[in-house]
Each structure stands twice: as structure tokens, then as C-alpha cells.
N, C-alpha and C positions, 0 to 999 in steps of 0.2 A: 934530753931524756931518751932511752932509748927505749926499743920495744918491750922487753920484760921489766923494764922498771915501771913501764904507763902498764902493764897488766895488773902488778903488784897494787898501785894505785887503785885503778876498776873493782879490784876483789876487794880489798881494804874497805872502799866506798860501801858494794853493795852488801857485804859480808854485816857491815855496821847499821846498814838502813833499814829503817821498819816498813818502809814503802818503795812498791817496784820504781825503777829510776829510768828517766826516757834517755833515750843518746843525747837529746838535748840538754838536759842537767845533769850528764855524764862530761858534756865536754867540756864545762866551767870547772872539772875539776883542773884541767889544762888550758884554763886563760882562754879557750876556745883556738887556740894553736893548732889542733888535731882538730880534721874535718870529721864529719858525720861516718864517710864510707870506711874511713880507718879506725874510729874507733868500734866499728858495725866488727871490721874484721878483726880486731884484737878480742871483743865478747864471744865471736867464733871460737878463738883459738881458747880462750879461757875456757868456755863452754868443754872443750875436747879434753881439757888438762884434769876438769873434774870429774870425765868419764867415768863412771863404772865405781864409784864411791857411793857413800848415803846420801850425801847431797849434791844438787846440781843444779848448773845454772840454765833457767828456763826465761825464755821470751813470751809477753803474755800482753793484753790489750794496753797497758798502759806504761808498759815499758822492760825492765831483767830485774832479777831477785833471783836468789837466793831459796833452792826451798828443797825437802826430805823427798829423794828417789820414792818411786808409790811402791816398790820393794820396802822401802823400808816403816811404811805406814802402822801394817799390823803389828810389828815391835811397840814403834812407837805409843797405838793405840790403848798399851796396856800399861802406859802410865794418865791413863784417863778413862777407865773402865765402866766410870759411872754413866746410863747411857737416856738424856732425858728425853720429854715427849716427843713421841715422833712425829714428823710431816704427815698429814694427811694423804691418801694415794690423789685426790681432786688437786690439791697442790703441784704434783709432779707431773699429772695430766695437763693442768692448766697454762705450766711452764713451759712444756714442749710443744706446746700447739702455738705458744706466746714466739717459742725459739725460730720454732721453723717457718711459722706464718707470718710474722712480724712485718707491718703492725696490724694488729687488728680489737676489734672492739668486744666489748662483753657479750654481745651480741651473735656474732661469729664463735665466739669460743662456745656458748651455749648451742648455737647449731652441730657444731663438730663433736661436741660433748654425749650431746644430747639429752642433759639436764640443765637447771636454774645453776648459774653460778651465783653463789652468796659473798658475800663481804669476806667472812671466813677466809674466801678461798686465794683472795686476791691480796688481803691487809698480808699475810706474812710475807710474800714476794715482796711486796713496796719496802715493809720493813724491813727486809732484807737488804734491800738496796739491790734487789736484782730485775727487778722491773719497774719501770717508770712511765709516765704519761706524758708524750711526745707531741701531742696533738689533736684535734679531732676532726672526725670527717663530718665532710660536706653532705649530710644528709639530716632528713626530720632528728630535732633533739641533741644536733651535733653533738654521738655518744662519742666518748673518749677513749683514743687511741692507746696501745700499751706494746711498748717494746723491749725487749731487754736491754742494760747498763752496762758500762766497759767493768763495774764491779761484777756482776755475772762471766763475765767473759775470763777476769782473773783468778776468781775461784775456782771455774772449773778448769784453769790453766790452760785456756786457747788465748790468740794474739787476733783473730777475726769471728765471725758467724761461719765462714767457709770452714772452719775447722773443725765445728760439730761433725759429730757422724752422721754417715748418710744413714738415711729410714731406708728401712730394709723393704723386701720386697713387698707388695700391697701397700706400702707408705707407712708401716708399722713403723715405732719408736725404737732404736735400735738398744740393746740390753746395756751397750757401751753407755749410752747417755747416762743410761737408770746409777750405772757403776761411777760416774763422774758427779751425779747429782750426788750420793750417798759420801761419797766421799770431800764434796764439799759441804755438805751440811753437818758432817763430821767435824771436816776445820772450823766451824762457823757455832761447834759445842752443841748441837742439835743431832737428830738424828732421822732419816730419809724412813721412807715406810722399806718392811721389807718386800721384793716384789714377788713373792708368795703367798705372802701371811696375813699384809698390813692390810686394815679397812678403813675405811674413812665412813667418819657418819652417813646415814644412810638419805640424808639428803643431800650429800655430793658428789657421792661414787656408788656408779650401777657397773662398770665394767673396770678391765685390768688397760694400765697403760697402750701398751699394746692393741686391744682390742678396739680400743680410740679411734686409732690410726688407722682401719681397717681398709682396704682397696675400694674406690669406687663402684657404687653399685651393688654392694652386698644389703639387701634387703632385710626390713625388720618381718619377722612372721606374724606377727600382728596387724590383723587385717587393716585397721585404719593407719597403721604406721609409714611415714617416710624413709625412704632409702638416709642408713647414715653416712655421716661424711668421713673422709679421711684430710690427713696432713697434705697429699698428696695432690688430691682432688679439687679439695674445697676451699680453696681459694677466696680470702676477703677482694672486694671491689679494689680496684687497683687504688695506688698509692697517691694517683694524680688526681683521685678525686678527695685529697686530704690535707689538709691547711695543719702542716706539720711543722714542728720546731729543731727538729735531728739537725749535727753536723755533722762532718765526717770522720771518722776514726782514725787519726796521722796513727802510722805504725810506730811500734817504738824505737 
């Protein structure tokens, strides 16, 4: 078989699959005859043939698929116009602090918040399948650990956590995140607050994502109040003091 016949093969595969495919269960499509690094470069070269079309072939935490250029989203979007309840803004606070701080406890995320986090706020993340409980730390009440899933990582179409965008400057959330949350909660038939408008009940959300994250050391004016925290700054206790269950994320 030569090279564009094994590509024709690849596309066939993933063009038909409803789940991203790792090079691993890529390479049974060829008796395992074709190593890893070559069929790494033939999804290259596929990846470049679909260039500049609606759809394209992306690499993502659990392997390649098949998915619609985010050019061509808003088309898309307007065969599914109906748009149901939105995420809370405490949701998308929750998850970025989950994203970038990971892992850390309810506890932590209530410091950095600087309200109670409710049940509310955490049940759709799980049910999502974008957060899960990895473990818990070695402290009074060993509260439980929360980190993001390789399903979080597909949805918002990264292949690591290094691929999140950097927090801008003071540790703020960067807008890109806000535009990848929306857009996955989009695919997922849900719909992200908007980050102008949207309010979350008034006992989840006192500030805007952004304002979360704010730089170390920006003080509350309220006399008996504590300096709040940022992403940046606030840091849960380290990870070695956590009787965790994680493995590691083979690339795909």
C-alpha cells in the first residue's frame, strides 16, 4: 500500500467515526505494519490537504476527528437556532479556576471566588463530564480534589492543559477561554452565559469572570474584608500533599 492509498484509508476511517481515534486504533486499520511516527506523518499531511475547507482535521486529548472550521460555526449555528438555558456565569468562574489551578478543592475555589460554592455550581461540570474528582487531600475532612477530563479538553478542541490560553495580565481569564467555553457548550446543545449580560443567581455570582482573576493583592474596600485571590497568585497547597488517582495523558 502505498502512501496515498494508507491516507485514503485514515480519512475513510475517521470521516466514518463518531469518536476521536488515537494512532493506536489508527494503526489496526494496517495490521499494525505502519509504525506510530508514520502514521503521525500521513495525519500531517491529511490534516494540510483539508486546509482551508469547512471542515478539518484536528488533533485533540484523545486522539483526530473530523470536525466544522469555527469559520464555519455561525452558518452552521443557524440550523439550530433554538438556544436553551444558559450556564450560570458561577459555572464558568468555577471552571477556569478548576482549569488553571487544578486540582483543587471546594474550598480553594471558595477562597478565589470569594463566595459559598453550591452544589448548583459544580453538579453540571460533573455532568458534563468535564470535571471529575481525582482524589483528595491530606488535610482535616479530606475535601475532594477536582480536575478537569480529556472530555473537557476535546470539547474545547486542545490536545493538553498547555494549550489553554494564557491569563492575561494581572491573572485575569483570558476572553479566548470565555469564546471556547461558549462554543463548546454550544456543541454540548447548551448554551454559555453571555459575558456582558448573563447573571447567575445571586448566590453564586458577585463578580465578572474576569474580575475573579484579579492580580495579587488588590484589596477589598471593605474594612473587615481580605485581600482577594487571583488564578495567578492563589495557589491550592501543593499537589504532594494529595493522595490522588490521575494518570497520565498519552498524546494521541
Amino acid at each position: 500500500m502505498n502512501t496515498q492509498e494508507a491516507k485514503v484509508v485514515l480519512e475513510a476511517a475517521l470521516l466514518t467515526s463518531e469518536q476521536p481515534l488515537s494512532v493506536a486504533e489508527l494503526r489496526r486499520l494496517f495490521n499494525d505494519e505502519l509504525n506510530a511516527d508514520t502514521v503521525r506523518v500521513l495525519l500531517d499531511e491529511l490534516r494540510a490537504d483539508w486546509n482551508g475547507r469547512g471542515v478539518e482535521l484536528a488533533a485533540i486529548a484523545t486522539g483526530w476527528r473530523f470536525q466544522s472550521a469555527p469559520l464555519m460555526r455561525p452558518y452552521l449555528e443557524r440550523l439550530n437556532p433554538e438556544r436553551p438555558p444558559k450556564y450560570s456565569r458561577a459555572v464558568l468562574e468555577t471552571l477556569a479556576i478548576i482549569a488553571y489551578r487544578q486540582p483543587v478543592t471546594r474550598g480553594d475555589i471558595e477562597e478565589i471566588r470569594g463566595v459559598t460554592v453550591s452544589t448548583n455550581v459544580i453538579k453540571p461540570l460533573e455532568d458534563r463530564g468535564w470535571v471529575e474528582v481525582i482524589g483528595h487531600r491530606e488535610a482535616p475532612g479530606r475535601p475532594a480534589l477536582f480536575a478537569t477530563t480529556k472530555e473537557f479538553l476535546d470539547d474545547l478542541g486542545l490536545r493538553s492543559l498547555e494549550e489553554l490560553p494564557a491569563l492575561e495580565s494581572g491573572g485575569q481569564v483570558p476572553a479566548e477561554f470565555e469564546l471556547q467555553f461558549a462554543q463548546a457548550a454550544r456543541a454540548a446543545g447548551e448554551s454559555a452565559p453571555d459575558p456582558a449580560h448573563a447573571a447567575a443567581p445571586e448566590a453564586d455570582v458577585t463578580e465578572s469572570a474576569s474580575a475573579v482573576v484579579e492580580a495579587a493583592g488588590a484589596t477589598n474596600e471593605a474594612a473587615n474584608a481580605e485581600p482577594s485571590a487571583d488564578l495567578a497568585a492563589a495557589a491550592p497547597p501543593s499537589s504532594s500533599s494529595a493522595s490522588t488517582s490521575t494518570s497520565a495523558q498519552p498524546s494521541p
